[in-house]
C-alpha positions in Angstrom: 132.6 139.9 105.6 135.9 137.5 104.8 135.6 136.9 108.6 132.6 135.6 108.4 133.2 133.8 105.1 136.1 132.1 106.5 134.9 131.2 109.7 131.7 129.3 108.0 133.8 127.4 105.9 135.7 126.0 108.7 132.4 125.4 110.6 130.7 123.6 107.8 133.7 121.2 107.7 134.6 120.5 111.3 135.6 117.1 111.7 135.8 116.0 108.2 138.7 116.4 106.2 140.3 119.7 105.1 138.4 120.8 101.6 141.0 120.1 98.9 139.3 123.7 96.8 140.3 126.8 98.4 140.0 125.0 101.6 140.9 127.9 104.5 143.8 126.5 106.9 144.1 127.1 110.4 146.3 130.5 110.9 145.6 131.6 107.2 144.4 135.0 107.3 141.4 136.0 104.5 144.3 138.7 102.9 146.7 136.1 102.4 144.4 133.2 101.4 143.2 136.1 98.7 147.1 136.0 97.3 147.1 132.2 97.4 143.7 131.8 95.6 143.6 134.8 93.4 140.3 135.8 91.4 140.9 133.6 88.7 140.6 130.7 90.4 137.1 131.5 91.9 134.5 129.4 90.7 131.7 132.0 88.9 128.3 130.8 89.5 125.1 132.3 87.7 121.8 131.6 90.0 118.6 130.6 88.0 115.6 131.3 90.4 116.2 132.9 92.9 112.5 132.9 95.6 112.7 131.1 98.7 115.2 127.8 98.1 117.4 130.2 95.4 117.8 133.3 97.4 119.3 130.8 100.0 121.2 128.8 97.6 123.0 132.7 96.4 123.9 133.3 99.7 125.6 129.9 100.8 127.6 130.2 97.1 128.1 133.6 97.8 129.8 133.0 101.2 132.5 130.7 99.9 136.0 132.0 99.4 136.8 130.2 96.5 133.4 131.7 94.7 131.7 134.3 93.3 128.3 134.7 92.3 128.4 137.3 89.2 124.9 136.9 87.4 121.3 136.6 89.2 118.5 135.0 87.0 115.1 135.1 87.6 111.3 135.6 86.0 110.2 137.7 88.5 112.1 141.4 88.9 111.2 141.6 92.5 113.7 138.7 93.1 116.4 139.8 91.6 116.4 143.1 93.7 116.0 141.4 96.7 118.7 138.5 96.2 121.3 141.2 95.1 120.1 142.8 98.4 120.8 139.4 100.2 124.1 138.6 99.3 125.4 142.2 99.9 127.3 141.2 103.2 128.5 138.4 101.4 130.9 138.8 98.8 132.2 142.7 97.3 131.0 141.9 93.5 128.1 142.7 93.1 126.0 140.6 90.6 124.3 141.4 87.2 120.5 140.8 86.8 118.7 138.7 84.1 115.5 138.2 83.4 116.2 135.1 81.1 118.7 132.9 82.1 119.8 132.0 78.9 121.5 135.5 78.2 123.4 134.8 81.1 124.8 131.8 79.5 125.9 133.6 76.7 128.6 135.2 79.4 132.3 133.6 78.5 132.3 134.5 82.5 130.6 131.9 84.4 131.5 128.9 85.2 128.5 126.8 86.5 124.8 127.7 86.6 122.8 127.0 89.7 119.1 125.7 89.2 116.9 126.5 91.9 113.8 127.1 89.1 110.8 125.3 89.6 110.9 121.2 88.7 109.8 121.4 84.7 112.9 123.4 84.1 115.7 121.5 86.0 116.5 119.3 83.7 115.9 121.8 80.7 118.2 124.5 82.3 121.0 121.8 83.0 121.1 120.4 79.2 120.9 123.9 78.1 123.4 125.1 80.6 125.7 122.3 79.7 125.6 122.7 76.3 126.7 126.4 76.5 129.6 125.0 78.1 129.0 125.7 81.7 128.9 122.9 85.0 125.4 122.2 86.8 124.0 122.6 90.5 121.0 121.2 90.2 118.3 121.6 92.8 116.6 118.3 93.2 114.8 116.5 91.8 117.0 116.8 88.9 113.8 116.2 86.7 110.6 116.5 85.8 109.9 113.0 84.3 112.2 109.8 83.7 113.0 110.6 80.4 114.5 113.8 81.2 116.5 112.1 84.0 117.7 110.2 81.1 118.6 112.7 79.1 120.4 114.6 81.8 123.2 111.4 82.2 123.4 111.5 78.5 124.4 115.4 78.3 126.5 115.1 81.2 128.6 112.5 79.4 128.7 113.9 75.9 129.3 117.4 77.1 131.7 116.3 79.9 130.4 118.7 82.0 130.3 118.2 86.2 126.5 117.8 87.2 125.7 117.4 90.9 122.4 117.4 92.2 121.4 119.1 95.2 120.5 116.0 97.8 123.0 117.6 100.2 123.0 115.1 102.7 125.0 112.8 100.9 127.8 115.2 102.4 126.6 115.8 105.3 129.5 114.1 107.7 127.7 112.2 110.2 125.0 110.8 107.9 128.0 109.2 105.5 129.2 107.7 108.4 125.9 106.3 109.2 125.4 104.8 105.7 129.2 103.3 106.0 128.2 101.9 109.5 125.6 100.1 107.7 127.7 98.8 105.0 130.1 97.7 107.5 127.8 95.4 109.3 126.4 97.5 112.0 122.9 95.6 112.3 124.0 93.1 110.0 122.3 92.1 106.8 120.2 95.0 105.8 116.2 94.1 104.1 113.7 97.1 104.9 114.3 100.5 104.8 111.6 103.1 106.0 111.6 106.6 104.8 108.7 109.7 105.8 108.1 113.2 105.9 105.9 115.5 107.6 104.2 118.9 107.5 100.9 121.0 108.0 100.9 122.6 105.2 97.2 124.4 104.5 94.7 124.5 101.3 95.8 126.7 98.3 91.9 127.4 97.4 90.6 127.7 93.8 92.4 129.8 91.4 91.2 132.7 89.8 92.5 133.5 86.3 93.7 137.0 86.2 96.1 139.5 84.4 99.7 138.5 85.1 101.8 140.7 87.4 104.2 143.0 85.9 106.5 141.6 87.8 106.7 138.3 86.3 107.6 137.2 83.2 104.6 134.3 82.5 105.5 133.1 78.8 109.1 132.3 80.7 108.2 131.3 83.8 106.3 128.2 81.8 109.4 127.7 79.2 109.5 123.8 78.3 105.8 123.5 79.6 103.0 123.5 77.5 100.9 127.3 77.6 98.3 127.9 80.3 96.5 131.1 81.9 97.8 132.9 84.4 96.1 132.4 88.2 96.5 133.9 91.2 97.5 130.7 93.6 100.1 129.1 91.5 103.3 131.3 92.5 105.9 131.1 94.2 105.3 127.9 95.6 101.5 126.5 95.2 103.3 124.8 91.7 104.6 122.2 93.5 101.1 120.0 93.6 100.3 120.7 89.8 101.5 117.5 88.0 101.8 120.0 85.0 105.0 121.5 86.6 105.3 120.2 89.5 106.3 116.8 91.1 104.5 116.7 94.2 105.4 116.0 97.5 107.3 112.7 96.8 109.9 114.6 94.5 109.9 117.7 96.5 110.6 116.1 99.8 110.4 112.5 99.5 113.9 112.7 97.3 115.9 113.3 99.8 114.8 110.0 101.9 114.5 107.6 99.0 118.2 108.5 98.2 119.2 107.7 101.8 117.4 104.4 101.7 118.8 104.0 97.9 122.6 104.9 98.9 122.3 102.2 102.3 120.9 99.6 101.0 123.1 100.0 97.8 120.3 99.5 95.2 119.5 100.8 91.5 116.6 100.1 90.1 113.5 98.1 91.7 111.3 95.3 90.4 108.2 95.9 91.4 106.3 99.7 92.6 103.2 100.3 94.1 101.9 103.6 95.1 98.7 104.3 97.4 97.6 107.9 98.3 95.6 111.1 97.6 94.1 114.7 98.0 92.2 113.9 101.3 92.7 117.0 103.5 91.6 120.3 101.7 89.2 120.1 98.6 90.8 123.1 96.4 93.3 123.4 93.0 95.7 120.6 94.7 96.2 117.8 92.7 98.9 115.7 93.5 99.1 113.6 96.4 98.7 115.3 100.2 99.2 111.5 101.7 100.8 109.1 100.0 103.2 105.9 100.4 105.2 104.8 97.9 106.6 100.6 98.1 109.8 99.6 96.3 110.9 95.9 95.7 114.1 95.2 95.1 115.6 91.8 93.4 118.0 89.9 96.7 114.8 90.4 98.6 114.9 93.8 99.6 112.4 96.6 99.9 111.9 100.1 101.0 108.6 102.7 101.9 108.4 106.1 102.0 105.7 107.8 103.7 104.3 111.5 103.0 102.2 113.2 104.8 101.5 117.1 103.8 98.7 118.0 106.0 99.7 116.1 109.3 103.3 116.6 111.4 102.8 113.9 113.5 106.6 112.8 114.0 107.4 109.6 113.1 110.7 108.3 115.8 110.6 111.7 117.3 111.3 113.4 113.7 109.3 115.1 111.2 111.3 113.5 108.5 114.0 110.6 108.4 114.7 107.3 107.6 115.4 103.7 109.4 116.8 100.6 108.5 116.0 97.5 109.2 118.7 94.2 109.7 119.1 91.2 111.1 121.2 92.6 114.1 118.8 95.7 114.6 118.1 98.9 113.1 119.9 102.2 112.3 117.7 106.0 112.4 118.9 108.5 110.4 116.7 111.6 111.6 116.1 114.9 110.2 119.6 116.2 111.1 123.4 115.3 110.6 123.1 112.4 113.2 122.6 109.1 114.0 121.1 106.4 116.0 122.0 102.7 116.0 119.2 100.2 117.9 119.4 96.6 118.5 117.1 93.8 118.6 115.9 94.9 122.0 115.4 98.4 120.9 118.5 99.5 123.0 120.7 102.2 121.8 124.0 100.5 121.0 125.8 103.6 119.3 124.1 107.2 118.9 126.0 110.1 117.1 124.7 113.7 117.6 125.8 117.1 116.0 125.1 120.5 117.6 124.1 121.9 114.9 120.3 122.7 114.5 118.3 121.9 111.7 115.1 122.8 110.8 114.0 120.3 108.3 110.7 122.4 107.4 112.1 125.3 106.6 111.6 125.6 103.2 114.2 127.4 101.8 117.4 127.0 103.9 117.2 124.4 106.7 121.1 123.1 107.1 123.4 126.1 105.1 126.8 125.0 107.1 126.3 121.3 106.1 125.1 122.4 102.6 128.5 124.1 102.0 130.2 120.9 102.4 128.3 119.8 99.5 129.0 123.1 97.4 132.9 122.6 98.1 132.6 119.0 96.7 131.4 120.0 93.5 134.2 122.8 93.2 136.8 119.9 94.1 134.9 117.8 91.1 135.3 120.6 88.8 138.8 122.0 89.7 140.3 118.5 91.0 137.9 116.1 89.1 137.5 114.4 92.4 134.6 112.2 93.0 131.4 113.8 93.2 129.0 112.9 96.4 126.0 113.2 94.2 127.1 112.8 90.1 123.7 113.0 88.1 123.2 109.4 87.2 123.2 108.6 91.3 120.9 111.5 91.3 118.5 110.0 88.5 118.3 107.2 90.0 117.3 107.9 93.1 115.0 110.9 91.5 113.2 107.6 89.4 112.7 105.7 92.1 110.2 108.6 93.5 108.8 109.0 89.4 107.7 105.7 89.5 105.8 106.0 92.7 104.1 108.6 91.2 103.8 107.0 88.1 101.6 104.2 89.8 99.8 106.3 91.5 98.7 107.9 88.7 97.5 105.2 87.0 96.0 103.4 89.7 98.0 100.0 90.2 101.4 98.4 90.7 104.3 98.8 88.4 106.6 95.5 87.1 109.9 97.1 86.3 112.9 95.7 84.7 115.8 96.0 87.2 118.8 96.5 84.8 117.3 99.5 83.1 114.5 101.1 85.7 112.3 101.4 82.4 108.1 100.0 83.0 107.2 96.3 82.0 104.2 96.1 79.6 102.0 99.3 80.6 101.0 101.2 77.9 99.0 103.6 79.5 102.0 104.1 82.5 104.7 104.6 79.6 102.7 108.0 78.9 104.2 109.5 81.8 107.6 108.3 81.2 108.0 111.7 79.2 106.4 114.9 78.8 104.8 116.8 76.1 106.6 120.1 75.7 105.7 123.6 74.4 106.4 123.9 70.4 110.2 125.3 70.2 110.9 124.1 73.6 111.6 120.5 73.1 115.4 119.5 75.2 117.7 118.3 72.2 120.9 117.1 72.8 
């Protein structure tokens, strides 16, 4: 088991430097790193849903030497059974079980909670998580609405606490050398940037109210969300395209390439946001976009797209998701895995960087573990080292907005003027209403 957990570590990391937090060096055996390291320097994590994306999350934190993962938190009591099961050949302690999350916090024990709950509890877990004192992995995107993105930059900052969203790939190796190729000049002058995904997913049907299970907690499950009834095709992962707790496509997926095109085209905040899109493919409970394609202009004349497409694969430059830029010299493709591709004019390959590793970019719950270590170690260097995080929260807000607004206008039907310096919408009342939610009584996030 430290075998293994050694040997992943130094496989995640190959060809980047040495991780500066319980790094393992070459010839240092797992008995003798132990000594060095020592149980007291471990980072103690407490995982916060733990289906699907969690249960994966558990067992890449559980496979790092320099953590431990002591408390398992989630809603539904089958879970929490099989993630203890999951991490077994992982790490020797074996983690305590909570229904509520927030006990959990209570624990003078953990150091950082890890938020792989569904989107309308991100950002409530994190401020709540932060103000009990603890550090935040936060699954993106890191909110629900704008507001709570907001609020999430102000609690990081007046609790001083290390927040790092979970958009791994600003770690991966290759892929930062692809976005510092691009801000070196590699197709010079950088204007468009194009960013998709693809899938097949099927129809979720018409819900049927019915009793709850006793497995699952309901009244928690909903926490900052206002009350509804119970039905039968809404868990585990059916939330996703219910704007009341989910985020749709755009957030769920669509992060991830917006914060590529955001990070390489070093931008902030756009000017202008249009959003065009719906439920074409099934007719069922499905309510936020299944196609969509979000436009972003940018003040120095730049601009970026992001296509979605739930209910059709069809690859877009050989991948089923990515992103390419667009210069004056040629572009740059930055496809599903931890590689690159640099075009020019002609649509020759000048330079094209590949990693052995496979990916599967629609796997929903654990598509790139080695590379996504890389990402856990640079929050432990944050928090032990105060090192510089790849993904701090406001970067992650930012590029979590971008997507909001999309959906924002395609909510209310038109284009979006927005102010540049702040992100915030220009003279829309009616698009201001989704700048925030309404919460369930008691349940409000204060800081």
């Amino acid at each position: 088991m430290k075998n293994s957990r050694r040997n992943f570590i130094r496989n995640a990391t190959l060809g980047t430097a040495a991780l500066s937090v319980g790094g393992i060096l070459p010839g240092l055996s797992s008995k003798s790193y132990g000594r060095i390291v020592g149980a007291n320097n471990r980072i103690v994590v407490s995982i916060m849903g733990v289906n699907s994306r969690g249960q994966a999350l558990a067992r890449n934190f559980a496979l790092q030497e320099n953590c431990e993962v002591a408390h398992i938190c989630d809603v539904d009591s089958r879970a929490i059974v099989n993630c203890t099961k999951a991490i077994k050949d992982r790490q020797t302690m074996v983690p305590k079980g909570f229904v509520d999350f927030r006990q959990s916090l209570e624990s003078k024990d953990i150091d950082a909670l890890v938020i792989a709950a569904p989107d309308h509890w991100h950002a409530p877990a994190s401020v709540l998580a932060m103000q009990a004192g603890k550090h935040v992995y936060v699954e993106k995107p890191c909110s629900h609405n704008p507001r709570e993105g907001e609020m999430l930059v102000e609690a990081a900052i007046r609790y001083n606490k290390i927040v790092q969203m979970g958009n791994q790939r600003r770690s991966w190796p290759n892929v930062a050398n692809a976005i510092q190729e691009l801000k070196n000049g590699a197709i010079g002058n950088v204007y468009f940037g194009k960013g998709w995904y693809t899938n097949n997913r099927g129809p979720i049907g018409i819900g049927k109210i019915v009793p709850v299970p006793e497995w699952l907690n309901w009244d928690l499950w909903q926490g900052p969300a206002p009350r509804k009834e119970f039905k039968d095709n809404l868990i585990h992962y059916n939330w996703h395209w219910f704007w009341h707790w989910g985020t749709g496509e755009a957030l769920n997926n669509g992060t991830h390439m917006i914060d590529l095109l955001r990070w390489g085209m070093d931008v902030d905040f756009p000017v202008k946001v249009s959003s065009n899109g719906g439920r074409y493919r099934y007719q069922d409970d499905w309510e936020t976009p299944d196609t969509q394609v979000i436009n972003l202009e940018f003040d120095r004349g730049l601009a970026m797209s992001w296509e979605g497409r739930s209910c059709n694969g069809k690859y877009i430059e050989g991948s089923s998701v990515g992103v390419m830029f667009y210069g004056e010299k040629g572009s740059l493709l930055i496809p599903a895995g931890n590689s690159y591709t640099i075009f020019d004019l002609q649509n020759k390959v000048v330079k094209e960087v590949k990693d052995d590793q496979k990916i599967d970019s629609r796997n929903l719950s654990n598509p790139a573990e080695q590379l996504d270590a890389i990402h856990i170690q640079n929050m432990f260097d944050g928090i032990k080292n105060g090192s510089k995080l790849n993904s701090d929260v406001d970067s992650g807000h930012k590029s979590t907005l971008l997507v909001q607004l999309g959906n924002i206008s395609q909510r209310v039907g038109r284009s979006l003027n927005i102010d540049p310096k702040t992100g915030h919408i220009v003279a829309d009342q009616e698009a201001e209403k989704y700048w925030s939610r309404t919460y369930e009584k008691g349940w409000e996030i204060k800081l």
